[in-house]
C-alpha positions in Angstrom: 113.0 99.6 101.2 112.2 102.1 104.1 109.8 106.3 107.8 112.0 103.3 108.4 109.1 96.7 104.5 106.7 97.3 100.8 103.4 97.5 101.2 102.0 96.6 97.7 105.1 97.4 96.6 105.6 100.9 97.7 107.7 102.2 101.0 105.2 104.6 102.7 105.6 106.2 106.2 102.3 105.8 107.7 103.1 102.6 109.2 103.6 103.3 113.0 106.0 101.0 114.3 108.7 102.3 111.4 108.8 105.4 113.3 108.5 104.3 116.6 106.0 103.9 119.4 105.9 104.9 122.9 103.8 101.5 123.7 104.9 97.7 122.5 108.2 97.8 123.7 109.6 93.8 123.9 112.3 94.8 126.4 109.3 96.5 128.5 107.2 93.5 128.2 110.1 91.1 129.0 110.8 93.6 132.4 107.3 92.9 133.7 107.3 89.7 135.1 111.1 90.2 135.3 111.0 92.6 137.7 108.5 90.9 139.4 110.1 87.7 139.9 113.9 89.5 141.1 111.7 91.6 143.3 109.7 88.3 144.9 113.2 86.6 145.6 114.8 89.0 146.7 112.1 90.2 149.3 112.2 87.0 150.7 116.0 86.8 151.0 116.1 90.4 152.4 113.4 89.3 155.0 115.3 86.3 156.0 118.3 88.2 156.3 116.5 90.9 158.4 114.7 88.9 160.7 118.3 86.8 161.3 119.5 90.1 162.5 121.1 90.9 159.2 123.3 94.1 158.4 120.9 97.5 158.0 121.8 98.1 154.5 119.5 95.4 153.7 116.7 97.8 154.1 117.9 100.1 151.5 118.1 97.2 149.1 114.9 96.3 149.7 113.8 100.0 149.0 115.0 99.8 145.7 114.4 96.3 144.4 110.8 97.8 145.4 110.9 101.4 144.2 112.1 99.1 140.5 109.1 96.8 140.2 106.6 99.9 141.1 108.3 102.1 138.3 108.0 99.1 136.0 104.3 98.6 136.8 103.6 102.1 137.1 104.9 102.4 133.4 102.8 99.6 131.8 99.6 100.8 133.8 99.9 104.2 132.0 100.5 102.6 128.6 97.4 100.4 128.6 95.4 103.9 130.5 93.0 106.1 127.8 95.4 108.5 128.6 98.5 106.5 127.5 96.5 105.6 124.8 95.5 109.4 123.5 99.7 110.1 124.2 100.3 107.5 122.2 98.6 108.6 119.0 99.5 112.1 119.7 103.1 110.8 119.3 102.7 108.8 116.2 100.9 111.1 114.1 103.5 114.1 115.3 105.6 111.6 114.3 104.4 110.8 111.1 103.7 114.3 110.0 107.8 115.1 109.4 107.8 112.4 106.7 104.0 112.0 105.3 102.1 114.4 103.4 98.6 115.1 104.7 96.5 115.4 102.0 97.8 112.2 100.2 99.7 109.9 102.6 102.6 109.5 100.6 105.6 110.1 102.0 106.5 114.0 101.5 109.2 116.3 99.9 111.6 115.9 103.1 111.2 111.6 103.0 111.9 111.4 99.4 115.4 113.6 99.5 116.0 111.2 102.2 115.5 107.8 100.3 116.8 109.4 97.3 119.9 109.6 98.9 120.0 106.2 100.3 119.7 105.0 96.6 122.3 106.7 95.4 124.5 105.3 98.5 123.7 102.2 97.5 123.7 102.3 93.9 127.4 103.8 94.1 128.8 101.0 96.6 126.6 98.0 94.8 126.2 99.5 91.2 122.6 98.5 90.9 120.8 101.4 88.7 117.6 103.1 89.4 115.4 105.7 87.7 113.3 109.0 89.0 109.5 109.5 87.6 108.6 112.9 88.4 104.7 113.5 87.5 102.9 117.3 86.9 99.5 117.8 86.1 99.6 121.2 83.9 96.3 123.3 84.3 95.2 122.0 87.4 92.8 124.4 89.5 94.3 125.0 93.0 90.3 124.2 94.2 90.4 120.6 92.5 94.0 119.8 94.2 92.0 117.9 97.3 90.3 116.1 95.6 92.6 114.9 92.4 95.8 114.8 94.5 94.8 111.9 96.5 93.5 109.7 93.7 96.4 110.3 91.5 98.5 109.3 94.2 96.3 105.7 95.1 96.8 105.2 91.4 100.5 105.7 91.8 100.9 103.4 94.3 99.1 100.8 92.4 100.8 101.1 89.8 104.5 101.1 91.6 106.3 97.5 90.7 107.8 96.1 94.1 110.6 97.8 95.9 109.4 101.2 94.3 109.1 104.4 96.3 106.3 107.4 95.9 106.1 110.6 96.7 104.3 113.6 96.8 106.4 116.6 96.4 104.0 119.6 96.6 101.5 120.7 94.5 100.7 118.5 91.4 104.1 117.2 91.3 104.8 113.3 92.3 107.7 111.3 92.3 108.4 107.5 91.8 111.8 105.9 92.3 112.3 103.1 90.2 114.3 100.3 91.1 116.8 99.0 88.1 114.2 99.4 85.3 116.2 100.7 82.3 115.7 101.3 78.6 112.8 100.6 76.7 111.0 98.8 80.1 110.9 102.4 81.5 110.3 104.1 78.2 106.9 102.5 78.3 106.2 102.7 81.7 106.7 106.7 81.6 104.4 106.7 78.2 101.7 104.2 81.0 102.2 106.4 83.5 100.7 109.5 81.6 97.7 107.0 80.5 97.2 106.6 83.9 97.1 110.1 85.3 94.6 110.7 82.3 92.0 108.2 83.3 92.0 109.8 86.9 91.3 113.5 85.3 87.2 113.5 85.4 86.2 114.0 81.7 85.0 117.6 82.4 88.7 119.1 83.1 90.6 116.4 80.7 91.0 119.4 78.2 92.2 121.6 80.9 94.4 119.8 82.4 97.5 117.9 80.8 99.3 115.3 82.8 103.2 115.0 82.3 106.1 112.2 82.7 109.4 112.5 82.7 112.5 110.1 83.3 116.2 110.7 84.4 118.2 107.8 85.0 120.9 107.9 88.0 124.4 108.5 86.0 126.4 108.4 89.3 125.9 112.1 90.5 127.6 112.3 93.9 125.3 115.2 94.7 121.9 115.0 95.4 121.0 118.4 94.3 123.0 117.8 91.1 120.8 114.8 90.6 117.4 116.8 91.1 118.7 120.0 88.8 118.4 117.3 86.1 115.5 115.9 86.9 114.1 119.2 86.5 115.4 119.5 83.1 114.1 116.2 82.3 110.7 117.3 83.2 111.0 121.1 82.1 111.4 119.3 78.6 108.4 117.2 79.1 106.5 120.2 79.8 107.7 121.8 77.3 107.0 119.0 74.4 103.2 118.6 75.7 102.6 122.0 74.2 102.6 123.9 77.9 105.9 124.8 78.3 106.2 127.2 81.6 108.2 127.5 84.6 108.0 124.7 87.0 106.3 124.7 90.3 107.9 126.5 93.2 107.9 123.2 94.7 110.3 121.8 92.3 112.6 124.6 92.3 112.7 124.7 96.3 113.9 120.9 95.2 117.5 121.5 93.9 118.1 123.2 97.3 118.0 119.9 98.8 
């Protein structure tokens, strides 16, 4: 799909060459011995020439044929240097931080508005449907989000089918874009998807805490706030036929802003 190919089925951003790199460059490595063979040729032509009693000119040719091969050099001896090395990751996970959330490493709230909005592109021009999963877990303590946020969201990914995309939004609430699964397919895989979340509650907080599912199908919205405002229904109903009915997270309500 994608920050920016699948990676057990799921588009995630933490992949480094999707967002770029300062290093690894194939023009760069093709300009190495490039620059070093122009600059070896034309040396020697520019010497003949000089010691023929060429035209002056030819010195400030070979000033810059040389000044071009040390830039080059000077460029890949900095990449491969620690401190080319430390830039580097400094870059990438600067980088990474605009579209990843930390305490998961799912994509975040500002990478899923994004996709979501290339699916509906596509999904208008090529008709091919898809489906948003949006996932709350109701009750949660704010001091067991570190540690139950990132195993709800490994079991997420493994269970996203192949082109699928997972987020984390904030909070307890996650979000899975499902590629053309309609009907009673997706019926079922909302129901499995709450099964799911409730084997990753330990047993001690499984009365306190109430996972919930809900699924709103893409209807052609042009909008993608219009889109998310019913999402939010979708789940507000959820939430409310679990027995917990309550306002939703500030999280999702920042959402429709989008």
């Amino acid at each position: 799909m994608n920050r920016p190919a699948p990676a057990d089925g799921i588009v995630v951003s933490s992949d480094p060459s999707r967002l770029g790199s300062v290093t690894g460059s194939p023009i760069l490595k093709v300009m190495r011995p490039a620059t070093f063979a122009l600059w070896f040729i034309l040396t020697l032509v520019q010497a003949v020439a000089i010691f023929s009693g060429g035209q002056k000119d030819i010195f400030v040719t070979l000033f810059l044929t040389t000044a071009l091969f040390v830039g080059v050099h000077v460029q890949f001896w900095y990449e491969e240097s620690d401190q080319g090395a430390r830039l580097k990751r400094s870059l990438d996970k600067m980088r990474g931080s605009i579209y990843e959330d930390d305490v998961t490493g799912l994509p975040n709230s500002r990478h899923f508005v994004f996709e979501l909005r290339r699916q509906m592109m596509r999904s208008v021009r090529n008709g091919r449907g898809f489906s948003l999963v949006l996932t709350d877990l109701q009750g949660i303590d704010q001091r067991d989000m570190p540690k139950a946020l990132p195993a709800v969201g490994k079991a997420l990914r493994r269970a996203a089918g192949e082109g699928d995309f997972v987020a984390h939004l904030e909070g307890p609430v996650f979000a899975t874009l499902v590629v053309e699964d309609t009907g009673e397919a997706m019926a079922d895989r909302t129901a499995a998807t709450v099964k799911l979340l409730e084997s990753v509650i330990p047993e001690g907080r499984r009365k306190q805490v109430q996972p919930v599912a809900s699924l709103t199908s893409y209807q052609g919205e042009l909008e993608v706030r219009d889109f998310l405002r019913r999402a939010q229904r979708d789940l507000a109903a959820a939430r409310e036929r679990s027995g917990r009915g309550g306002p939703l997270p500030s999280s999702s309500r920042e959402f429709s802003a989008a």
